[in-house]
C-alpha positions in Angstrom: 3.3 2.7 23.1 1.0 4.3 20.5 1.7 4.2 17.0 2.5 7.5 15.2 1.6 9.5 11.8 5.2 8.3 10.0 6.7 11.7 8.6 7.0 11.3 4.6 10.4 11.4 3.0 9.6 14.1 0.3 7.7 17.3 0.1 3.7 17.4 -0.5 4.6 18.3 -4.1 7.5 16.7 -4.6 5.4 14.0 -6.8 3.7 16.4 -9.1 2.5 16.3 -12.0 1.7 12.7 -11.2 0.3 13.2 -8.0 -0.6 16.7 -6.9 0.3 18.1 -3.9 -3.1 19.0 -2.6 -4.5 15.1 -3.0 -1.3 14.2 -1.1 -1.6 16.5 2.0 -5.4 15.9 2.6 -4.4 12.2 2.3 -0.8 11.8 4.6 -2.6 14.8 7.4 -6.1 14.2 7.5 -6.9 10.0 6.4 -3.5 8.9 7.4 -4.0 10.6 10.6 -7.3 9.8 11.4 -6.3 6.0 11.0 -3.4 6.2 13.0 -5.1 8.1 15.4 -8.5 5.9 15.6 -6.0 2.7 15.8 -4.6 3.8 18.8 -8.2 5.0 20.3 -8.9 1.3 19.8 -6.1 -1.0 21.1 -5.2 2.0 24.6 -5.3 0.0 27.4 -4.7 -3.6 25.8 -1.6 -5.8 25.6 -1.9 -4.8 21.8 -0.3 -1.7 22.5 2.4 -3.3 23.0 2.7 -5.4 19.9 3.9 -4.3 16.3 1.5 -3.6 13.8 2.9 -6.9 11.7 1.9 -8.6 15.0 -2.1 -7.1 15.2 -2.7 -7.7 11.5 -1.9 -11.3 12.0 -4.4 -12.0 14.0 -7.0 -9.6 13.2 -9.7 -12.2 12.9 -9.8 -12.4 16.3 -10.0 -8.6 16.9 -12.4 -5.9 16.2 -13.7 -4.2 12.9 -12.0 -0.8 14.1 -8.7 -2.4 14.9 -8.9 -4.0 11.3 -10.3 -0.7 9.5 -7.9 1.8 11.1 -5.0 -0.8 11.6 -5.2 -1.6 8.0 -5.1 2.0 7.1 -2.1 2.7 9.4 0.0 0.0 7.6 -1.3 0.3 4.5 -0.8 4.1 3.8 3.2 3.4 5.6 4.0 1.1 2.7 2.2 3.4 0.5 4.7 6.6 0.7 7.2 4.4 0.9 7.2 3.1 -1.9 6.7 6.3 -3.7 9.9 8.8 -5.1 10.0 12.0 -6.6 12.8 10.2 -8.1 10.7 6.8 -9.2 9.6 5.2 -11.8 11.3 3.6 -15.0 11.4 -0.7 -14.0 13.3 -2.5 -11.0 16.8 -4.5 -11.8 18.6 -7.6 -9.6 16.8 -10.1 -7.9 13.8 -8.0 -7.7 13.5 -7.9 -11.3 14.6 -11.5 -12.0 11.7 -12.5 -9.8 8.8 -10.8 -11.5 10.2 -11.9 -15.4 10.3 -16.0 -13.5 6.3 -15.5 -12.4 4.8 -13.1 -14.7 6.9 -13.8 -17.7 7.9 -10.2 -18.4 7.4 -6.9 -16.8 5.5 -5.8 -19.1 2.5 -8.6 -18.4 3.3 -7.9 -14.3 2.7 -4.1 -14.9 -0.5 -5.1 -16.9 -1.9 -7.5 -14.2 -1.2 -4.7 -11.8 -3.4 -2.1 -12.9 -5.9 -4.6 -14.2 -6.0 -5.7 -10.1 -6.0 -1.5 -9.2 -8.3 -0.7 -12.3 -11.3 -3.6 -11.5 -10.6 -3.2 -7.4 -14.7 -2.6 -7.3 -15.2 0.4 -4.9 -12.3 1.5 -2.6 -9.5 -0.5 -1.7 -6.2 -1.6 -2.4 -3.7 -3.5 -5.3 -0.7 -5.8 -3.8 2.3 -7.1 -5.3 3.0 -9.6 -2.8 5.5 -11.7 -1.7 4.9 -15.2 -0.5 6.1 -17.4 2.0 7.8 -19.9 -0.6 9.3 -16.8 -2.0 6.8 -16.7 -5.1 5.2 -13.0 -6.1 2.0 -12.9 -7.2 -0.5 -10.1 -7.3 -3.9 -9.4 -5.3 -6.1 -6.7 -4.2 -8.2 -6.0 -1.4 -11.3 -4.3 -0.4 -11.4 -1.3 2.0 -8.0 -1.1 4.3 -7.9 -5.1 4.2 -4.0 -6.1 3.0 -2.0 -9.3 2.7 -1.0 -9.7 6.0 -4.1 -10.3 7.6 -5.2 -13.8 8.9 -8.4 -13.1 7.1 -6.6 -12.4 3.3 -7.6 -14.9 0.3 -4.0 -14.2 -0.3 -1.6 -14.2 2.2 2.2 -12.8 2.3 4.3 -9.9 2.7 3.5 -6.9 0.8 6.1 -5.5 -0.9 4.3 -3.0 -3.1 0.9 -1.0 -2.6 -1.7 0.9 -4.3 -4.5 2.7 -2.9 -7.6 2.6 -4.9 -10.2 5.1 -2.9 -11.1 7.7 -4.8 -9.9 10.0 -1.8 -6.4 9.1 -3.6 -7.1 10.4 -6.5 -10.7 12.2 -7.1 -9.2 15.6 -6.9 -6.9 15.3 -9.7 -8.2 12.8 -12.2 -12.1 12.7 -11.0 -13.6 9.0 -11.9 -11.2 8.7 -14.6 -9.1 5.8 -12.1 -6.7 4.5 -15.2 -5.1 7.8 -15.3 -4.3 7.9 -11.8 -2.9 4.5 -12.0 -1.2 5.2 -15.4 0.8 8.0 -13.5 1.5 5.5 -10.1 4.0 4.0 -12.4 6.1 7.1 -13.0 6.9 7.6 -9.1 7.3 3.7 -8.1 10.2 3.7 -5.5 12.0 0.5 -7.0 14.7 1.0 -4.7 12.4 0.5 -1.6 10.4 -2.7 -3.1 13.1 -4.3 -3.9 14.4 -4.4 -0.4 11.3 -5.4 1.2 11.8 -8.1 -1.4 15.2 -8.9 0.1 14.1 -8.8 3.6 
């Protein structure tokens, strides 16, 4: 059963002037695709095909640096418009909310830890607000398409919000100038959709 390219819920342009629609369909149709695509070039005609994708990245110590690269991409970039809305931004409420003011101590020094993670990510890869197994949130980042998930991650847990750090995110639009970029993630945050990866 190969994995596919997941259709995204909103147009190409549909975050601009944050993100413009250009960056986002060379991203979603060409890197998206090429991961999904190279993922399943790698695990055809293993019992991994028939395994989730939560399942590989488990145990990808044990696997191979493609199935990690372009696994980690496929997962990674799924979250990614996911938790993006032409209709986000603004701050979470509930549980969601209560959580992050209990282990940052206010938003406001969550959404600062955040971009520090995104802004000092050296070279390309990811920032994580994660959610651990004793329920705690803390935040990470990753190199390359390396998440949370992985048996390999200094910190482990679910992921429950993500965001990509190579410049092929970005560079068209805002260049080198990676603050910007991650100055403008905050005005499309799907809190809706993080909060119930939260829940679940």
């Amino acid at each position: 059963m190969a994995f596919e390219l997941p259709k995204l819920a909103y147009s190409y342009d549909a975050l601009e002037p944050h993100i413009d629609a250009r960056t986002m369909e060379i991203h979603h149709s060409k890197h998206h695709a090429g991961y999904t695509n190279n993922l399943n070039t790698a695990i055809a005609g293993t019992d991994l095909e028939n395994q989730s994708i939560e399942e590989i990245l488990g145990n990808i110590s044990q696997l191979s640096v493609a199935i990690r690269n372009n696994g980690g991409g496929f997962f990674n970039h799924d979250l990614f418009w996911k938790v993006m809305s032409p209709n986000g931004g603004g701050k979470p409420s509930g549980n969601l909310l209560a959580a992050i003011e209990r282990d940052f101590g206010s938003f406001d020094f969550f959404k600062a830890e955040f971009s520090k993670a995104a802004a000092t990510r050296f070279g390309s890869g990811w920032a994580w607000l994660v959610k651990q197994a004793n329920g705690k949130l803390v935040v990470s980042s990753t190199a390359n398409q390396d998440n949370p998930l992985m048996d390999i991650a200094d910190v482990k847990g679910t992921p429950i919000l993500g965001l990509d750090v190579w410049e092929h995110a970005y560079y068209l639009k805002f260049q080198n100038r990676r603050p910007d970029y991650i100055s403008e993630f905050w005005e499309v945050i799907n809190w809706e959709e993080v909060a119930k990866r939260f829940q679940d």
